[in-house]
TORMIDO-876166 format. One line per 4 residues: number of its first residue (from 1); for each residue x negated, y negated, z of C-alpha. Coordinates in steps of 0.5 Angstrom, whole numbers, padded with zeros to 4 digits. Example, Ala and Ser with C-alpha at 12.3 -4.5 7.8 and 13.67 -1.06 7.14 Angstrom:
<atoms>
1) -0025/0009/0016; -0027/0002/0014
</atoms>
This chain:
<atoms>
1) -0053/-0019/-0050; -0053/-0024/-0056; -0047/-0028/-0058; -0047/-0024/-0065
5) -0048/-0017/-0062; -0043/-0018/-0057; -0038/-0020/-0064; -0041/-0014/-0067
9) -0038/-0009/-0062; -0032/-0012/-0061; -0031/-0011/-0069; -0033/-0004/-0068
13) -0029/-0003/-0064; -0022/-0005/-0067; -0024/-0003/-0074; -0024/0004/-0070
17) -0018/0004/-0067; -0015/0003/-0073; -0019/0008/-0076; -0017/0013/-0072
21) -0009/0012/-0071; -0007/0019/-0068; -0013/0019/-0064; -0011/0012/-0061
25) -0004/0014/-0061; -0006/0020/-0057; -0010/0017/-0052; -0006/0011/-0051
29) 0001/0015/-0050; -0004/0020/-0045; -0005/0013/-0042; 0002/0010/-0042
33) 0005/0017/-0039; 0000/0017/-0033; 0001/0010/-0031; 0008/0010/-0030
37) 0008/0016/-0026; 0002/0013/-0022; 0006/0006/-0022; 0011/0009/-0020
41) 0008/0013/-0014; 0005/0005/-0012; 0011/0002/-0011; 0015/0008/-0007
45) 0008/0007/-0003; 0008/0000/-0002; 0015/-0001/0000; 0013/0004/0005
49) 0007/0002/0008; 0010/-0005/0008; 0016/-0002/0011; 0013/0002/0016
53) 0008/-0003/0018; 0014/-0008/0020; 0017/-0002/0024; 0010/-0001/0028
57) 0009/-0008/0030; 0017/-0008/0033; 0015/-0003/0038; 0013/-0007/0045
61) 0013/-0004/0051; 0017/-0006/0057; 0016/-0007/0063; 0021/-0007/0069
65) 0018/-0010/0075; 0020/-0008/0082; 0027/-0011/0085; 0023/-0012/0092
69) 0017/-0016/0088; 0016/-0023/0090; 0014/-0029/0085; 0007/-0028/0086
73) 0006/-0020/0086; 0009/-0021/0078; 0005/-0027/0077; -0002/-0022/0079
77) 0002/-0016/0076; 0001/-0021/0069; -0006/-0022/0070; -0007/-0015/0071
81) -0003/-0013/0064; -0006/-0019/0060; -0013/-0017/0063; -0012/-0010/0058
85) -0017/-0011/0052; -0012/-0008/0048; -0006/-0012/0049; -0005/-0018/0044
89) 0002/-0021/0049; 0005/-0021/0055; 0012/-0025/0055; 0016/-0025/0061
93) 0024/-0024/0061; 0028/-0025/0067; 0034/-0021/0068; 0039/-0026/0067
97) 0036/-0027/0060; 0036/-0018/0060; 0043/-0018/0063; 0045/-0025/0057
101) 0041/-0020/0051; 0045/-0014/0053; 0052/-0018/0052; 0050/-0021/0046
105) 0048/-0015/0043; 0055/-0010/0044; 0059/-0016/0041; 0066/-0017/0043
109) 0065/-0011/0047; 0060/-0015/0051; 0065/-0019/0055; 0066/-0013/0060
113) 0058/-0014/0063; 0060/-0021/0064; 0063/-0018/0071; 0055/-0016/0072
117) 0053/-0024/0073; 0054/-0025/0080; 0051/-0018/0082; 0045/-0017/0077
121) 0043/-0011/0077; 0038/-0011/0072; 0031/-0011/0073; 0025/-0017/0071
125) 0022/-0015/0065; 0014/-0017/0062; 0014/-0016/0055; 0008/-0012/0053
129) 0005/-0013/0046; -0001/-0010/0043; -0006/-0012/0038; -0006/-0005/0035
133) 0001/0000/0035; -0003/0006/0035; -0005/0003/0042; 0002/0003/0046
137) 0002/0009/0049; -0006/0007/0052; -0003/0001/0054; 0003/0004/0057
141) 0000/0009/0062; -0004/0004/0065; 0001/0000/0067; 0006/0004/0068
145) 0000/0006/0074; 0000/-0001/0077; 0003/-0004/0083; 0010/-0007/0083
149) 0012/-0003/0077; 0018/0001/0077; 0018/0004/0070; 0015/0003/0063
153) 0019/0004/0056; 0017/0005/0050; 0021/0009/0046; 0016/0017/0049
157) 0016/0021/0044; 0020/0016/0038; 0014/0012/0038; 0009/0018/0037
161) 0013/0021/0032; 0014/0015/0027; 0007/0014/0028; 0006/0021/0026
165) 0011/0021/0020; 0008/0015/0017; 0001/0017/0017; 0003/0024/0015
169) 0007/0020/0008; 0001/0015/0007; -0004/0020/0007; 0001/0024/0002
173) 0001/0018/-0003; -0005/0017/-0003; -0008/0024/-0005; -0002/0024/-0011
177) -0004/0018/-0013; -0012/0020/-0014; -0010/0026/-0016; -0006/0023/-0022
181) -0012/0018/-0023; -0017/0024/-0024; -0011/0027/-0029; -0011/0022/-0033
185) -0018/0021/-0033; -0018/0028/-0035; -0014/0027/-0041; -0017/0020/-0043
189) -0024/0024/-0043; -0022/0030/-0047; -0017/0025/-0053; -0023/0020/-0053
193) -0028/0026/-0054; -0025/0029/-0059; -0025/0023/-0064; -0033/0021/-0062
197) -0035/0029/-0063; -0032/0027/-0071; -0036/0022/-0071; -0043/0025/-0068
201) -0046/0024/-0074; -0046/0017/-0075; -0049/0017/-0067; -0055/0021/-0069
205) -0057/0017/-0075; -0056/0010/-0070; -0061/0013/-0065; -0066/0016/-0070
209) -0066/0008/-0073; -0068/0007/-0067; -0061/0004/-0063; -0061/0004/-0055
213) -0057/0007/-0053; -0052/0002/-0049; -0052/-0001/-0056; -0049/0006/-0059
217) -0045/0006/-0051; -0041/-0001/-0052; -0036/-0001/-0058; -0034/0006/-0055
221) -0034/0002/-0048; -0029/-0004/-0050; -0025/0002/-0054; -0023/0006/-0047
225) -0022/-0001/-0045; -0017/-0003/-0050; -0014/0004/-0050; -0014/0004/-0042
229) -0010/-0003/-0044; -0005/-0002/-0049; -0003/0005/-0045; -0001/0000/-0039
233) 0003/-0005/-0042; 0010/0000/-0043; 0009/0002/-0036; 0009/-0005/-0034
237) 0015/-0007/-0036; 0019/-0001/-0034; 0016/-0001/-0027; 0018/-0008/-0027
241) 0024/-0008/-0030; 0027/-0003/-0027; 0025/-0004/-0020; 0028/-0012/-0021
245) 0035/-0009/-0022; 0034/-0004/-0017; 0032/-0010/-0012; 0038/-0014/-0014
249) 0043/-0008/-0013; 0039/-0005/-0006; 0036/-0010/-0002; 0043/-0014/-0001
253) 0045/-0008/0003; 0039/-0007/0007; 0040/-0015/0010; 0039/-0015/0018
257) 0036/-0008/0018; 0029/-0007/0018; 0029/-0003/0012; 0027/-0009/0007
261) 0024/-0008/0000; 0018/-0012/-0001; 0020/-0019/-0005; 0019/-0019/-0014
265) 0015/-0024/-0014; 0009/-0023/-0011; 0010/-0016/-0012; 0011/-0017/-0020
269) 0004/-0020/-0021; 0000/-0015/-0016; 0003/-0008/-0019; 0000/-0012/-0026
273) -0006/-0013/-0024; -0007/-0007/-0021; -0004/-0002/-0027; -0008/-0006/-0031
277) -0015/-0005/-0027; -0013/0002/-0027; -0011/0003/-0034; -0018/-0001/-0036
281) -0022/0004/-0031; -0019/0010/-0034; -0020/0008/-0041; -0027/0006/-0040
285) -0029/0012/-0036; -0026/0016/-0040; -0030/0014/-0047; -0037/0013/-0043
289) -0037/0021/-0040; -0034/0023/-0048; -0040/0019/-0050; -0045/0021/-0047
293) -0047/0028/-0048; -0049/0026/-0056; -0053/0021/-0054; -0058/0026/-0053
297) -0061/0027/-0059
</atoms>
C-alpha cells in the first residue's frame, strides 16, 4: 500500500469518528464497560494462578527411611528415587536437622523437643521434588514400594483436592473472560453496523468505480482499531489504579504467607498491553464483520 493511500485511510477514519459522534460514544463506551469487566476478571485470574502455581511448587513429598537402614541402603534408596523420570530433586535430611526444623518451627514452645536431642526418635528424610506437582501423587506410590522406606507424606487427599480446586477456578475464569470477549464482540459488531448501514450508500458508489474491497475495508479497520483503543484507556487507569491501593493496603498483610499479590510493576505494564491488544481486536473484529455484508454488491 502506498504511502498517500495509507494517509488517506487514516483521514477517513478520524473525520468518521467525528462525523459520527453518538455512534463512537456508543461503541467507545460498549467497549470501555467490557473491558473493565474483562480486566477485572485478568487480575483476579492472574493473582490467582501466580498464587496457586507457588502452592503447587510447595508440595514435596517426604520420604521417611527406615531407623534399621544402613548408610549404603539409603544411598541405593536415592539412586532408585533420582532414577524416577518424573522427579526433578531428591535432598537428603538427616533426623538431626528434622528434630532442629521441628523446634524452630514451634518457636519458644519448641524448647521442650529439646529433651528429644539424646534420643532421636525421628526418621531419616529424602526430600522428593517432582518436575511437574501434578505428578506427586505417581511418584509417591512408587516409592512408597521401594525397600527401606517406612512411609511417604505428602499431604494424601490435601494435594489432590488443591489440584482439583484450582483447575476448577482456572477453567472458570477462563470460560468468563471468553464469554465477556465474544459480548463485547457482539456489542462492538452491531453499534459499529448500525453507523456502516447509514453509510451503505457511499460504499456501493465506491465499489460501482471500481474500489477494492480492502480499499472500501481499511478506514472502517483503523476506526474499530481506534474504538477498541480509546474504549480500553478508562479501564486501564481504573484497573490500575485501584489494584496500586489495593496492593498497598493487602500485600503487607499477607508477608511471610504464601498467599502473596503479584508486584505493580511488571504487572501494570502487562495488564496494559493486554487490555490494549484486546480492545484493539474487539474493535477491529467488530468493523470487519459489520462491513462485510455491503461490500457484496
Amino acid at each position: 500500500m502506498k504511502l498517500n493511500t495509507l494517509r488517506r485511510h487514516f483521514r477517513e477514519s478520524t473525520k468518521n469518528l467525528g462525523r459520527n459522534g453518538w455512534m463512537t460514544f456508543a461503541s467507545v463506551s460498549a467497549v470501555t464497560v467490557t473491558l473493565l469487566l474483562v480486566g477485572v476478571f485478568l487480575v483476579i485470574m492472574m493473582n490467582l494462578n501466580s498464587m496457586a502455581t507457588s502452592l503447587e511448587k510447595d508440595v514435596r513429598i517426604s520420604v521417611h527411611v527406615e531407623l534399621t537402614s544402613t548408610k549404603e541402603q539409603q544411598d541405593a534408596l536415592k539412586e532408585k528415587i533420582v532414577k524416577i523420570p518424573q522427579v526433578a530433586d531428591v535432598t537428603f535430611s538427616s533426623k538431626d536437622q528434622e528434630l532442629e526444623k521441628m523446634i524452630d518451627s514451634f518457636g519458644e514452645d519448641g524448647k521442650v523437643f529439646a529433651l528429644y536431642q539424646q534420643s532421636n526418635p525421628l526418621y531419616d528424610v529424602f526430600v522428593v521434588e517432582t518436575k511437574k506437582p501434578q505428578d506427586i501423587m505417581t511418584v509417591a506410590q512408587q516409592v512408597e514400594k521401594m525397600d527401606n522406606v517406612h512411609s511417604v507424606n505428602y499431604g494424601k487427599g490435601k494435594v489432590e483436592r488443591i489440584f482439583s480446586t484450582v483447575g476448577v477456578s482456572r477453567n472458570i475464569g477462563i470460560g468468563l473472560i471468553i464469554g465477556l470477549l465474544f459480548t463485547a464482540m457482539f456489542l462492538i459488531s452491531n453499534t459499529i453496523k448500525i453507523t456502516i448501514f447509514a453509510r451503505r450508500r457511499e460504499i456501493e458508489i465506491m465499489k460501482l468505480v471500481g474500489a477494492t474491497n480492502w480499499f472500501i475495508r481499511w478506514p472502517f479497520f483503523l476506526e474499530g482499531l481506534f474504538l477498541g483503543v480509546l474504549g480500553s484507556i478508562l479501564p486501564i487507569g481504573i484497573i490500575l489504579g485501584f489494584y496500586n491501593f489495593l496492593y498497598d493496603v493487602i500485600q503487607p498483610q499477607l508477608n511471610g504467607t504464601f498467599l502473596e499479590l503479584l508486584p505493580f510493576n511488571p504487572f501494570a505494564f502487562q495488564v496494559t498491553a493486554l487490555l490494549l491488544v484486546i480492545g484493539a481486536f474487539i474493535g477491529i473484529w467488530g468493523s470487519l464483520m459489520s462491513v462485510r455484508r455491503f461490500l457484496k454488491v
